[in-house]
DSSP file (Angstrom, degrees, kcal/mol; ACC not computed):
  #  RESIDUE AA STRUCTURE BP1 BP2  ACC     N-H-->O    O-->H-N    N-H-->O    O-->H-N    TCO  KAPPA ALPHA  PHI   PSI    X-CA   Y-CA   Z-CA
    1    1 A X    >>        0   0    0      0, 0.0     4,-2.3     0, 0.0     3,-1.6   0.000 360.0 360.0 360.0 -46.2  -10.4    5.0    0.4
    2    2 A X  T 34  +     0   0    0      1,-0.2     4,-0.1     2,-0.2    31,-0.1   0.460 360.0  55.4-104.2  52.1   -9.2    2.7    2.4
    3    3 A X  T 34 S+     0   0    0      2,-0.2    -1,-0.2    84,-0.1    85,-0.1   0.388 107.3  57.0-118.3  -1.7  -10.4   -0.3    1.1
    4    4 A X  T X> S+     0   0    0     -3,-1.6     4,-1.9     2,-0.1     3,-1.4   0.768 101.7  63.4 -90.3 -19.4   -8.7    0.8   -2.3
    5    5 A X  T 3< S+     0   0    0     -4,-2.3    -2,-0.2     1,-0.3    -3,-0.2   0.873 101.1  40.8 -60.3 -41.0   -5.9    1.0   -0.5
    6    6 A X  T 34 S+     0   0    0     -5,-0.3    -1,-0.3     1,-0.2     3,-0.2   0.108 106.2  65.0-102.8  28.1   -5.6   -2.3    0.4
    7    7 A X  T <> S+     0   0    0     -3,-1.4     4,-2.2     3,-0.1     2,-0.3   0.509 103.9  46.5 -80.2 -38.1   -6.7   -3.4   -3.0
    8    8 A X  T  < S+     0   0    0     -4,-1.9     5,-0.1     2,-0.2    -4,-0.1  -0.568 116.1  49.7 -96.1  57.7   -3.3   -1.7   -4.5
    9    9 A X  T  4>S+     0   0    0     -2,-0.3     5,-4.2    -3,-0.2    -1,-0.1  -0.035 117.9  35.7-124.2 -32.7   -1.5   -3.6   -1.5
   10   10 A X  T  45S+     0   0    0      3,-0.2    -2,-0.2    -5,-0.1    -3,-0.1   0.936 131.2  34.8 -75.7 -54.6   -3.2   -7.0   -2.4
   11   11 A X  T  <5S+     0   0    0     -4,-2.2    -3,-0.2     2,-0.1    -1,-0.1   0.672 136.5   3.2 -66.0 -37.2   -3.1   -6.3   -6.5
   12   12 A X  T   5S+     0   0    0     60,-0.0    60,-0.1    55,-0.0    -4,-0.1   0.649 127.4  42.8-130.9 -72.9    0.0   -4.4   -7.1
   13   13 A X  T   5 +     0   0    0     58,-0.1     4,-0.2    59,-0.1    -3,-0.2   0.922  67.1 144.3 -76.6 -48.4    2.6   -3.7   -3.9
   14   14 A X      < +     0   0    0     -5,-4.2     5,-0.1     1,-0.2     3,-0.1   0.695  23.4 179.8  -3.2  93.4    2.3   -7.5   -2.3
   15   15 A X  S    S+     0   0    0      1,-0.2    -1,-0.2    -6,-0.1    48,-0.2   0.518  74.9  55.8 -71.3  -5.5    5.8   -7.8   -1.0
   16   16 A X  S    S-     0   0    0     46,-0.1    -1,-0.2     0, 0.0    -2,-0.1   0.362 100.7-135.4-119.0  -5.1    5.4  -11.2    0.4
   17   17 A X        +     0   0    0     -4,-0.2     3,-0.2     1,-0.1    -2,-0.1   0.986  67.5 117.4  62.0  56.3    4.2  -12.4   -3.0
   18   18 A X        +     0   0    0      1,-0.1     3,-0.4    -8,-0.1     6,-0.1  -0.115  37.9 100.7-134.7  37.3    1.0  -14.6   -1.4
   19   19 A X        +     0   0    0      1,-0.1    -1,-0.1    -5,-0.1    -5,-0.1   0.280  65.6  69.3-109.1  18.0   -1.4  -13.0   -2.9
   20   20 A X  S    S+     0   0    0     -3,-0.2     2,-0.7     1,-0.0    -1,-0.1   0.050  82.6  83.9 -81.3  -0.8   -1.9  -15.6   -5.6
   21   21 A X    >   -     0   0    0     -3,-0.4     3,-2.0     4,-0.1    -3,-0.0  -0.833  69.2-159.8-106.5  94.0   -3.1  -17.9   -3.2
   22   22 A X  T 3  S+     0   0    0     -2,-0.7    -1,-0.1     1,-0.3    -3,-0.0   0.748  92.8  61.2 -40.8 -16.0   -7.0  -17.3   -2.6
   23   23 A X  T 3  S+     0   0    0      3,-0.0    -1,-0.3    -3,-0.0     3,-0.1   0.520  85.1  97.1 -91.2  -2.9   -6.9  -19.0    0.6
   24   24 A X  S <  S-     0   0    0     -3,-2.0    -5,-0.0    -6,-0.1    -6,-0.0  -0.265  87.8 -96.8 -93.0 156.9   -4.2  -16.3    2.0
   25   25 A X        -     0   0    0      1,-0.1    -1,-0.1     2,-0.0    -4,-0.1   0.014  15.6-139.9 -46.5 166.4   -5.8  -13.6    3.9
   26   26 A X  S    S+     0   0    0     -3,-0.1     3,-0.2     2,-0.1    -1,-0.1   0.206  93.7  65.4-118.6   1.6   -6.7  -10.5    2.5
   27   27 A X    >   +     0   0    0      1,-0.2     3,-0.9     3,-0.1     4,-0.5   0.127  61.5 128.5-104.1  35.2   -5.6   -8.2    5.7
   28   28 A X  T 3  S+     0   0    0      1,-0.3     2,-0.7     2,-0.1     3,-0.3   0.908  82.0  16.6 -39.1 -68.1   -2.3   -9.2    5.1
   29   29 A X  T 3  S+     0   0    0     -3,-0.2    -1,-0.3     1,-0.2   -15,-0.1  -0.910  82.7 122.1-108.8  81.8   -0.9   -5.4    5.1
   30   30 A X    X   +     0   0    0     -3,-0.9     3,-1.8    -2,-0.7     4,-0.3   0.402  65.7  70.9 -99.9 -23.7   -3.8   -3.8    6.7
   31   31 A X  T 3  S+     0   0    0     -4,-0.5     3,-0.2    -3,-0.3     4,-0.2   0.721 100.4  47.0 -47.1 -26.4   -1.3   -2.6    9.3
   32   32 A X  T 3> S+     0   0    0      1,-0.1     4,-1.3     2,-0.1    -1,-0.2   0.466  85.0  92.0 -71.0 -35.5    0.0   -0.4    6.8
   33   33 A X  H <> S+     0   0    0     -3,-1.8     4,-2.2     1,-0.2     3,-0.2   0.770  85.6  47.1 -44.1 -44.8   -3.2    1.1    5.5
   34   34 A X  H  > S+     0   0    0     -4,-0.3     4,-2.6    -3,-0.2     5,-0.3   0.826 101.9  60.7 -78.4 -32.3   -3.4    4.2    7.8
   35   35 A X  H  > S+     0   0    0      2,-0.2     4,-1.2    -4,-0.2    -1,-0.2   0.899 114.9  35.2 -57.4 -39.4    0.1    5.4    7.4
   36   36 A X  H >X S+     0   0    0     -4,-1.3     4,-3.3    -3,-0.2     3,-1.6   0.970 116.8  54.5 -72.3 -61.7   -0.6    5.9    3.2
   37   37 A X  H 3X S+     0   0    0     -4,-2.2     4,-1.2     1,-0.3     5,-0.3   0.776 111.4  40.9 -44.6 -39.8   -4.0    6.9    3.8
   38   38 A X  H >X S+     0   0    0     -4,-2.6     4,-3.3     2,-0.2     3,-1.1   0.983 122.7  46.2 -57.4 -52.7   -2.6    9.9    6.4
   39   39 A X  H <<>S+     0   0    0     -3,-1.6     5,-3.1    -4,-1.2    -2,-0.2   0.958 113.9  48.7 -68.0 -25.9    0.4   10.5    3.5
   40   40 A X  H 3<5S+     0   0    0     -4,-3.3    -1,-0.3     3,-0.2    -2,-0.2   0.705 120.9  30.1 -84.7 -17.9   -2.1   10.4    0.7
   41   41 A X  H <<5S+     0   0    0     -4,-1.2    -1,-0.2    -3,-1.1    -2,-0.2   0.707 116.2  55.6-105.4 -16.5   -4.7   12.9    2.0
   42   42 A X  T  <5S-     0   0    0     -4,-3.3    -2,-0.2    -5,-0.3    -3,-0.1   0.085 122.9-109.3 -72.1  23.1   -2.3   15.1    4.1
   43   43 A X  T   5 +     0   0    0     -5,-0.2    -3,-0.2     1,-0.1    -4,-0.1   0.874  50.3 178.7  60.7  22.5   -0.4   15.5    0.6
   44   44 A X      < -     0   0    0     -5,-3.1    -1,-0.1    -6,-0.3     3,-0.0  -0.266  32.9-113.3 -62.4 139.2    2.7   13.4    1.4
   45   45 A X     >  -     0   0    0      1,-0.1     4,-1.0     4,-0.0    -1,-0.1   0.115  28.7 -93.9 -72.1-165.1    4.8   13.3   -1.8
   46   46 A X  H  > S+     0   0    0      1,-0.2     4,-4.7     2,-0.2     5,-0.3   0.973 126.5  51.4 -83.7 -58.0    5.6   10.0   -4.1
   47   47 A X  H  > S+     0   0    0      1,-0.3     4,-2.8     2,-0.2     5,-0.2   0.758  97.9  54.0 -39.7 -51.1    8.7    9.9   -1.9
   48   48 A X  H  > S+     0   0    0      1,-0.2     4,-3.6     2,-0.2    -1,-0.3   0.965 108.1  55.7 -62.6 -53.9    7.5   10.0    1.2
   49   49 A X  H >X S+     0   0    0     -4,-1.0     3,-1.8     1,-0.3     4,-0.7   0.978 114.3  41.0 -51.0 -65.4    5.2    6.8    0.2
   50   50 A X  H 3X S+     0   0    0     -4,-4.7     4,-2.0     1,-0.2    -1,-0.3   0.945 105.5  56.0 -80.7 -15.2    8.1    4.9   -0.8
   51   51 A X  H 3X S+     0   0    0     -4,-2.8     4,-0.9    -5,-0.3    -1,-0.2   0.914 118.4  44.8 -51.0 -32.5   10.4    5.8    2.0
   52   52 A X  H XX S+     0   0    0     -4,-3.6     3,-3.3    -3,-1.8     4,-1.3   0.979 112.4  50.8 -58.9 -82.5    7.1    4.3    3.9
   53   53 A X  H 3< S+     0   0    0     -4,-0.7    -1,-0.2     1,-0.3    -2,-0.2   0.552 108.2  47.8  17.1 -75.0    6.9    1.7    1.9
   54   54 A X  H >X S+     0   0    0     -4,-2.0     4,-1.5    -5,-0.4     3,-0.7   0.693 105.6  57.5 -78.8 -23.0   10.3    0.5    2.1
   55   55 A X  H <X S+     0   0    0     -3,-3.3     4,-1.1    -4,-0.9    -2,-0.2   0.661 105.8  49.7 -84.8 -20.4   10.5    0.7    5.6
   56   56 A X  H 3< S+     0   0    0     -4,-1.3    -1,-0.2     2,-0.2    -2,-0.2   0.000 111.9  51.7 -89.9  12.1    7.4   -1.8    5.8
   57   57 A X  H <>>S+     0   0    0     -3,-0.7     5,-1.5    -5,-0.1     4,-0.8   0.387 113.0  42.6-130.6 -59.5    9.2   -4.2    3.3
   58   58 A X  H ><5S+     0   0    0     -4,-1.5     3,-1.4     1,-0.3    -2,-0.2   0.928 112.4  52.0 -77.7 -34.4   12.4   -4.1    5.4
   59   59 A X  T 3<5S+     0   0    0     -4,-1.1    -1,-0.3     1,-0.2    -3,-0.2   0.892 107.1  56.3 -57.5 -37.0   10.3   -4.5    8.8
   60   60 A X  T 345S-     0   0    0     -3,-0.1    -1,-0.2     1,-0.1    -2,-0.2   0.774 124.2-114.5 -39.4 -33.7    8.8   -7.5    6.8
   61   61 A X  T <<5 +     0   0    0     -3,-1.4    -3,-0.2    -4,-0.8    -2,-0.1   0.156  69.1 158.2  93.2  -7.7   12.7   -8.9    6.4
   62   62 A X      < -     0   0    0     -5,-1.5     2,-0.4     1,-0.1    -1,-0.2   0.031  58.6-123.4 -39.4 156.1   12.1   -8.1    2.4
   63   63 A X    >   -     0   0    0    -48,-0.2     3,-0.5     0, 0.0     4,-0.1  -0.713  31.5-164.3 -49.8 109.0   14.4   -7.4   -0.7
   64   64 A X  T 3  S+     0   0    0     -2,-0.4     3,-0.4     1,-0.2     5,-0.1   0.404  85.8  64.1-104.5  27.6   12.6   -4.2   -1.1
   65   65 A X  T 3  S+     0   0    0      1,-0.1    -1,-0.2     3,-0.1     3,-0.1   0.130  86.2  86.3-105.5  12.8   14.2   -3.8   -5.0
   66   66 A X  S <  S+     0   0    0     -3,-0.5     2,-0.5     1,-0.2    -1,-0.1   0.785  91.0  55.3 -63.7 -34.8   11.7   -7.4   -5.3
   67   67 A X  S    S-     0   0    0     -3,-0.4     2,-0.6    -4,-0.1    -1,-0.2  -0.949  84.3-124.3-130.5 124.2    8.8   -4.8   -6.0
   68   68 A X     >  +     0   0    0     -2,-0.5     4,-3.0     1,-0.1     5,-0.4   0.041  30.4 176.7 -10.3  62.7    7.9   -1.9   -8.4
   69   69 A X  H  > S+     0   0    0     -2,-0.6     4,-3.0     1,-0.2     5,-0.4   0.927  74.2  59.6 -77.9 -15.9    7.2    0.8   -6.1
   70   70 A X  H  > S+     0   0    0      2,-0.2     4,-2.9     1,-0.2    -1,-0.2   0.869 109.7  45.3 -45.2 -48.1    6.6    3.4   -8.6
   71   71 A X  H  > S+     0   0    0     -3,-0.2     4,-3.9     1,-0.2     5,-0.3   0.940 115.5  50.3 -65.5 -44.5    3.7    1.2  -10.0
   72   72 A X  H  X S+     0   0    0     -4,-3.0     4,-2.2     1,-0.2    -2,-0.2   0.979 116.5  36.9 -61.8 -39.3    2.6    0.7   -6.5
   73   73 A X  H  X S+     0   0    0     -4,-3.0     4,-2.9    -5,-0.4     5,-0.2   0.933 114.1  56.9 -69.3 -43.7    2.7    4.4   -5.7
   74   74 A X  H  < S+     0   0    0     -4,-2.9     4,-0.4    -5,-0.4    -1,-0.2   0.973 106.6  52.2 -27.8 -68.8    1.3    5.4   -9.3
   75   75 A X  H  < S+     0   0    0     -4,-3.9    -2,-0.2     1,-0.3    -1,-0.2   0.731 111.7  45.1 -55.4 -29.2   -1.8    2.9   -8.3
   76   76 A X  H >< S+     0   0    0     -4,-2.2     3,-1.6    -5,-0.3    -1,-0.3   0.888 110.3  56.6 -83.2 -37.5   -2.4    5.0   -4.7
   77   77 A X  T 3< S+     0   0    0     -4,-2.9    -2,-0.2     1,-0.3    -1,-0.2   0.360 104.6  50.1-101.0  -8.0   -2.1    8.3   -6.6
   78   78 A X  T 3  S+     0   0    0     -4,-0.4    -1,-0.3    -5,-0.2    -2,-0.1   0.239  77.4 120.7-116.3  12.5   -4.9    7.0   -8.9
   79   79 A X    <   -     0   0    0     -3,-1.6     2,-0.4   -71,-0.0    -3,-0.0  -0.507  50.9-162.0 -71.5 126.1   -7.0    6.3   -5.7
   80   80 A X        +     0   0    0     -2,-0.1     2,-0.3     2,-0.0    -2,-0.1  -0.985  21.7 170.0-105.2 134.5  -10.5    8.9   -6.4
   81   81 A X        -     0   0    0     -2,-0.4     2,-0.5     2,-0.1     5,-0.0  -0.984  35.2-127.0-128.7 154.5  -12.3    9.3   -3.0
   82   82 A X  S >  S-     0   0    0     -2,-0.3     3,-0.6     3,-0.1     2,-0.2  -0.799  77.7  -6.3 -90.8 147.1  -15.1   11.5   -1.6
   83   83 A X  T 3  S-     0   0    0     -2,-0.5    -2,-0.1     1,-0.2     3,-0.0  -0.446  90.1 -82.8  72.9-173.0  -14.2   13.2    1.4
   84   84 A X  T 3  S+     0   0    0     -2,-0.2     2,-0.4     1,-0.1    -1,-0.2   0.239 108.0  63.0-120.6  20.2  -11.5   13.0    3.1
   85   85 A X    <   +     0   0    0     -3,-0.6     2,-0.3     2,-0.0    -3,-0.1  -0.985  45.1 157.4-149.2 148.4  -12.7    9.7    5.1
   86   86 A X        -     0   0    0     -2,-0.4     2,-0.3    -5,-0.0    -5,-0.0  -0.877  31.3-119.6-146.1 174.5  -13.7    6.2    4.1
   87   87 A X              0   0    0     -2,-0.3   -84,-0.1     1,-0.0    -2,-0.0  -0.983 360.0 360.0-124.2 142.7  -13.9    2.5    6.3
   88   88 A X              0   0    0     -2,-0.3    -1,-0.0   -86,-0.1   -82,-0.0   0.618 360.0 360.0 -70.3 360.0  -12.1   -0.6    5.7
């Protein structure tokens, strides 16, 4: 799970917008990964994910109205895993 996670961070949420560059890292926002994964199998609502969200955009220095978070949250909410535990 969470390596889909950071697929809808790379694919969809990128707030820093560099993830059009191939050479850019891809564990850009892995710092971020455990906090959804916790919201998202401990049931944390859509809110709670963007309150997260947004607070990880503004700790960036972001515009957080730059990025869709509905789509982003949509895209974790479509996340399938088995168990409740995965590795990045």
């Amino acid at each position: 799970m969470r390596c889909a996670i950071r697929r809808v961070f790379v694919e969809v949420w990128d707030p820093i917008g560099v993830m059009d560059d191939p050479e850019w890292p891809r564990d850009e926002y892995d710092g971020y990964i455990g906090r959804v994964f916790e919201l998202l199998v401990l049931g944390g609502t859509d809110q709670e994910i963007v309150d997260y969200l947004e607070w990880a955009i503004a700790r960036m220095g972001l515009d957080k109205s730059r990025v869709s978070l509905k789509s982003v949250v949509a895209a974790l909410r479509a996340i399938t895993w088995k168990g409740k535990s995965d590795s990045v």
